[in-house]
N, C-alpha and C positions, 0 to 999 in steps of 0.2 A: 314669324313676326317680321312688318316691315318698320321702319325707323319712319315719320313725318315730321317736319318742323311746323310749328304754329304758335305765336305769341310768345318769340322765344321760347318756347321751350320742347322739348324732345319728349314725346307722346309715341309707342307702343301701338301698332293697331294690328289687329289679329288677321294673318295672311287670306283665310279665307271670307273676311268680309269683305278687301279688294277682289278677290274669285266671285263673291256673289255681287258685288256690285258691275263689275265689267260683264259677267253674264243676263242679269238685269238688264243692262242697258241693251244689252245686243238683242235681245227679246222683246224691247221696247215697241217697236215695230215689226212684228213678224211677218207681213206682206213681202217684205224687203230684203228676205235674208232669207239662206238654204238652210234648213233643220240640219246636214247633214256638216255642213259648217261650224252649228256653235255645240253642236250636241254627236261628233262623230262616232263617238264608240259606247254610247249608253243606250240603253235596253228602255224601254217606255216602262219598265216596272222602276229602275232607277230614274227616272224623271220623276216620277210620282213620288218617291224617296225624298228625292231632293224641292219637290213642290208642297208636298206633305209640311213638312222641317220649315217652310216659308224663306228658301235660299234663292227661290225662282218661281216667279208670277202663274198662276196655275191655268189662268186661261190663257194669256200671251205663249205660252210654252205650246199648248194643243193648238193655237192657230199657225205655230210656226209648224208645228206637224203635219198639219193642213197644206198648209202651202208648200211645202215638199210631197206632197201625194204620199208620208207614210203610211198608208194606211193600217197594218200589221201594230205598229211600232204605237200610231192614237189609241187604239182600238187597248191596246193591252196598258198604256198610260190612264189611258181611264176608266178601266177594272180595275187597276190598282190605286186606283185615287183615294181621298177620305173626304175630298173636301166635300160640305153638306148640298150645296147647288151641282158640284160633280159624282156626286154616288146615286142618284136616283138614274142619271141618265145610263151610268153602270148596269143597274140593276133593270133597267129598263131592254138594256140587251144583252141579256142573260135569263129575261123573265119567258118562259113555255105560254104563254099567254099569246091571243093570236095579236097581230102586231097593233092592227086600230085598239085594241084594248087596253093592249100595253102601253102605248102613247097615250091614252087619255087617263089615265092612272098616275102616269107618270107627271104628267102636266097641274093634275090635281096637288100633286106633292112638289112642284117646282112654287106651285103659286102659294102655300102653305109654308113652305123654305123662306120662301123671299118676305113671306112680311113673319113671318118667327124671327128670323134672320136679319132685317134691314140690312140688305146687302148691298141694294140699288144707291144705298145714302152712303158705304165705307169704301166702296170703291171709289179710285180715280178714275177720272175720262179715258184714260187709254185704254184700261184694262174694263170698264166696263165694255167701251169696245169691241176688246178681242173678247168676252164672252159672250157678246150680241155675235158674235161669227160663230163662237163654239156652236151655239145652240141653231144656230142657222146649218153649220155640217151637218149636225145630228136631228136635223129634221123637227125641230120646235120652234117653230116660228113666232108663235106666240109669246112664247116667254124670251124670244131675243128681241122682240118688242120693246116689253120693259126697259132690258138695258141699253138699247137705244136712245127711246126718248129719253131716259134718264143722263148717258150724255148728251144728249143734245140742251139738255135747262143745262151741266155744266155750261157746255160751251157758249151759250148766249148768258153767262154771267160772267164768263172768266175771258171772252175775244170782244173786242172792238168793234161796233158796229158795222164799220169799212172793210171787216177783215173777210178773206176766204171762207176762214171757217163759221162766222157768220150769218152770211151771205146763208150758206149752203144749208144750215140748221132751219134759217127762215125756209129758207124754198120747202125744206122739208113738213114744216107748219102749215104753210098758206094750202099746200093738200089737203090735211088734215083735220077731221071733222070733231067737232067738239065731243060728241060722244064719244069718242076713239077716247081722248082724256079721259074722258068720264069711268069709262070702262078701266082702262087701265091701275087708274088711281085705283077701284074696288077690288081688283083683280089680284095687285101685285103691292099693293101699298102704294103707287110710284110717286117718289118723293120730287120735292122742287114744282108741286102743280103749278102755286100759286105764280114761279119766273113764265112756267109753259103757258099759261093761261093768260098772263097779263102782253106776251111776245103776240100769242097767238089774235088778241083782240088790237093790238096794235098793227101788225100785219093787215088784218082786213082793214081797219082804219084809211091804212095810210096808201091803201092800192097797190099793195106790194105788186112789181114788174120783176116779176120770177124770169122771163128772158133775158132784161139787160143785167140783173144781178148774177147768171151762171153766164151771163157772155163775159163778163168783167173778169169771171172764178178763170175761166177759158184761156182768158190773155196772160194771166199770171202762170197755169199749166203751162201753157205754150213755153212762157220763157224757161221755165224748170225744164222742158222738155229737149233744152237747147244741147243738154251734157249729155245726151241719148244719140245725139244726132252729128253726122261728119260735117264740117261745116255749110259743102256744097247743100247736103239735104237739108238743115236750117234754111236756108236761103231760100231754095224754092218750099218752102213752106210757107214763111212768109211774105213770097209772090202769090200764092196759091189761096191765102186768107184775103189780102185785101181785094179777090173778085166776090161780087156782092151779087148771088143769086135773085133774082125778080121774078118772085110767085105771087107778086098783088091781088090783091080780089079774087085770085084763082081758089075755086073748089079743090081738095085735091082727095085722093081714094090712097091713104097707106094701105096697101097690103102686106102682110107677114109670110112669113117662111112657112106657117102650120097648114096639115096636109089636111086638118080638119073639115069636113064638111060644111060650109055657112051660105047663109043668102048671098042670091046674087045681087052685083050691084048692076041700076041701070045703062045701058050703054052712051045713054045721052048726058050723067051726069057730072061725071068726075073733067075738070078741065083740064088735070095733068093725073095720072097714075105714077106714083112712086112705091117701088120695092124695095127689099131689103135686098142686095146681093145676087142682082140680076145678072149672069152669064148665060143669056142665050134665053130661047123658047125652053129648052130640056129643063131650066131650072127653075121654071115657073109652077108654084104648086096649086094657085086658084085662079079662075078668072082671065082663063087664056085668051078667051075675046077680048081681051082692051088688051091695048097699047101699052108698052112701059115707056114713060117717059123721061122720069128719074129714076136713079137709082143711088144706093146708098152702102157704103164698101168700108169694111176694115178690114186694117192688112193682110189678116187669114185668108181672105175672098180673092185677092189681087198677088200675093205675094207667090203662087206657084204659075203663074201665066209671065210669057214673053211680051216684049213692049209689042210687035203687032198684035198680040191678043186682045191687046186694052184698048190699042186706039180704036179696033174691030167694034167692040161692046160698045165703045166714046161715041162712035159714031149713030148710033140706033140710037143716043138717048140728046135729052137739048138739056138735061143737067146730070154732073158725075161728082157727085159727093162722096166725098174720102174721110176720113178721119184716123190717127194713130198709127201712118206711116210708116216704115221704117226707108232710111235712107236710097237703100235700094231700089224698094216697091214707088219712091217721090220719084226718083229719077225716072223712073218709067211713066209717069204720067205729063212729065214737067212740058212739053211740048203738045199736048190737047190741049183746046180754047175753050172747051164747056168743063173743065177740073175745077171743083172749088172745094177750096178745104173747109170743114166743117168748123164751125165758131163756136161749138158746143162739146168740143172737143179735151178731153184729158179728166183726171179728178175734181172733177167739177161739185156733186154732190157731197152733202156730208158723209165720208168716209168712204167712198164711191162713187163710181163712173157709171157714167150712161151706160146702159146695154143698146144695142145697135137700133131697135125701137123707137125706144126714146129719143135716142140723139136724133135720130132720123124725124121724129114728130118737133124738132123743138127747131131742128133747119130750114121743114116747111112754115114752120109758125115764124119764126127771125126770118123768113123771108117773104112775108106779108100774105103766107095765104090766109084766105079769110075763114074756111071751115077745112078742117079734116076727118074723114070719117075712114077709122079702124077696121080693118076687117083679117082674119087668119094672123093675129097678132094673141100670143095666148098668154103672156105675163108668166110663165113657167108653166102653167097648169097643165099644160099639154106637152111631152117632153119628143114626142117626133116628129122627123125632120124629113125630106125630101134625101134620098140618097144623093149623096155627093155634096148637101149643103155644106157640111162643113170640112178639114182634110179629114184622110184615109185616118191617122190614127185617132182620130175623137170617137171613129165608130166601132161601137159595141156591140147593140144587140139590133139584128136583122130583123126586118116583118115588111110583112107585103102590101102596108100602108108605108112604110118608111122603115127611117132606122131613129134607134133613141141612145142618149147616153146612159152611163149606171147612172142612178143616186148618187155616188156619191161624190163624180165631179161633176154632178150637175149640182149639187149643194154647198161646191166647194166654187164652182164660178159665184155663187151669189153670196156668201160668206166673205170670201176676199175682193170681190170686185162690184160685183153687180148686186149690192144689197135689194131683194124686193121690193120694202117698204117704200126705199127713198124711191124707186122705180114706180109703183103704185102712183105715188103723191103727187110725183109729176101730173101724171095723166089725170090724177083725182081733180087738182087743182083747174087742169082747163074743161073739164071735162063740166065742174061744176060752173065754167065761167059761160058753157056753152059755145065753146069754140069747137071741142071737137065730139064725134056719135060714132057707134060701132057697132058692129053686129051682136047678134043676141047675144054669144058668152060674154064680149067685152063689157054689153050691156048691164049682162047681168052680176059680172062683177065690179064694175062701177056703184052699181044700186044699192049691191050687200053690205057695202063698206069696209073697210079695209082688216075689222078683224075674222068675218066672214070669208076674207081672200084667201089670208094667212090659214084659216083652218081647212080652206080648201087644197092649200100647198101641203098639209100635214097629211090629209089622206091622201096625198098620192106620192109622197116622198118619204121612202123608210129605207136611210142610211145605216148602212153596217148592222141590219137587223135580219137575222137567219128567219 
């Protein structure tokens, strides 16, 4: 027992509620913290003990699991779990069933759970959060759906119009096709329509400017990113943002990293070609006839090459767009005249950063080109990569089309970082403004709508499933 004073008077409080409340809070956030930190000597079957008992958040706990790569340690935290939205996924990999079978069984009982349960309505914003990530780990994209949008009506009830998290909820909206609602609401009960519906008809009203509202998110990252960074790298950061890329009226041809097979494009159309993470011819995986003109780099791309290696690459292209720097890899750019750091740059979306993509589609778009059209960009659905695209230790499993990562940090980048949906939406949203066209897959998952994506992400992602 500890001693407090409160209204004069001397109050008792039982030692283990300041344990569970300082552990709470440190699990508040589990993006942000090492699993191995708040939780060092306990077994994922005493997690579930302790999540069980309700002394520790049951989904924020498995994302901080997450985000330390226990895998061993999740995997047996949620066998041992009781809780009713965490024991189907239990039982789901544990089930002799073959795995597409077992996922849509499962899914049948999540979406049964949740309106048995109105769970979507007694969580908080956070922690519906970290379970739109649980459920994103373990390969249900669907039902992390629900508790996304379902934060997101919180957050457009409980943030300020002006605010980041705002801003970021909208952007997520104005992609978002009213069926999508419609579904969801039948699907999952999802509470709060009438906030989503009412945001979502205001948004098209009012012409929501999805670029100036995440270039605003962008500027406030930036400042936050300041305690990341030595001072000298702040600095030439922002020397490197106020150069203002000019792609006016330019057509331009984003190409992706995917080794996929897709139509060609014509040689006479594209006025600029921009890639993802152009080092060289060797790392081009389509469309070796056209020129690269931009290219588009985060720090993984850049951070194991020497400053003549960059200026090398600088010079072949007439824009080198960077984003998420670290001090070191700024320093090596700081002296080329075509460096511009990206404006689209940091947590920008709700709960979520651009994946290289995106941010790459949204620095051609803030920078006035007029149409963009997608091609070998595959929204996850396709999980391999050109050897060498990413470093040595990301790669896993070898083939003579490429290489691919496991499951299941390939579902742990999009859980912690690079939520799909908000990624989707992006593209949904210009894609329905007619700004930007792509080849037939991107085509054709544009067309299906975004819960047709997501079921397309389920059959090809089976996390921690024998």
């Amino acid at each position: 027992m500890i001693t407090t004073e409160k209204d004069n008077t001397t109050q008792k409080v039982p030692l283990y509620f300041v344990a569970r409340r300082k552990l709470r809070s440190l699990l508040d956030d589990p993006r942000r913290i090492n699993a191995n930190f708040v939780v060092p000597n306990l077994t994922g079957q005493q997690l579930s003990k302790l999540a069980n008992r309700n002394l520790i958040p049951p989904f924020a706990t498995a994302t901080a699991l997450s985000s330390a790569q226990h895998w061993d340690k999740l995997s047996n935290y949620v066998l041992a779990h009781e809780h009713p939205l965490i024991r189907p996924v239990a039982e789901y990999l544990t089930s002799n069933e073959p795995a597409f079978d077992a996922k849509t069984k499962t899914n049948t009982e999540l979406e049964r759970t949740l309106r048995k349960t109105e769970a979507l309505e007694k969580l908080s914003m956070r922690e519906l959060l970290s379970a739109s990530s649980f459920f994103t780990q373990f390969g249900f994209f669907k039902a992390s759906a629900a508790f996304r949008y379902a934060a997101i009506a919180q957050a457009l009830t409980r943030y300020r119009s002006d605010s980041v998290e705002a801003r970021a909820a909208q952007a997520d909206l104005a992609g978002t096709d009213w069926d999508v609602l419609y579904d969801l609401e039948r699907l999952y009960h999802l509470p709060h329509t009438t906030v989503l519906h009412q945001h979502k008809k205001a948004i098209n009203e009012a012409d929501f400017d999805i670029l100036a509202a995440l270039k605003k998110n962008s500027s406030i990252a930036v400042t936050k990113h300041k305690e990341s960074l030595a001072p000298n790298g702040y600095k030439i950061l922002l020397s490197l943002r106020k150069r203002r890329p000019d792609l006016a009226e330019c057509n331009v041809a984003l190409i992706g990293p995917s080794v996929r097979e897709s139509e060609a494009i014509s040689d006479d159309w594209p006025d600029k070609v921009l890639r993802i993470g152009y080092r060289g011819a060797d790392s081009v995986s389509s469309e070796f006839n056209l020129s690269t003109h931009i290219s588009f780099y985060k720090d993984h791309k850049l951070s194991d090459l020497e400053e003549n290696d960059i200026a090398g690459l600088a010079h072949e292209l007439s824009h080198f767009v960077v984003s998420g720097l670290k001090t070191e890899t700024l320093e090596k750019t700081r002296g080329l005249d075509n460096v511009y750091y990206s404006h689209f740059t940091g947590r920008i979306l709700f709960n979520a950063e651009c994946n290289a993509g995106v941010e790459a589609l949204l620095s051609a778009l803030g920078a006035g080109a007029k149409q963009v059209h997608i091609k070998n960009l595959d929204l996850f659905v396709n999980n391999l990569y050109p050897h060498g695209y990413k470093p040595n230790n990301y790669e896993k499993r070898e083939s003579s089309g490429g290489w691919g990562l496991d499951d299941e940090i390939i579902c742990r980048s999009m859980s912690l970082g690079h939520a799909p949906i908000a990624q989707y939406n992006i593209f949904k949203n210009f894609w329905n403004a007619s700004r930007i066209s792509g080849d037939n897959l991107f085509t054709q998952l544009m067309e299906a709508g975004l819960l047709a994506y997501l079921d397309r992400l389920e059959s090809t992602y089976y996390p921690f499933k024998q």
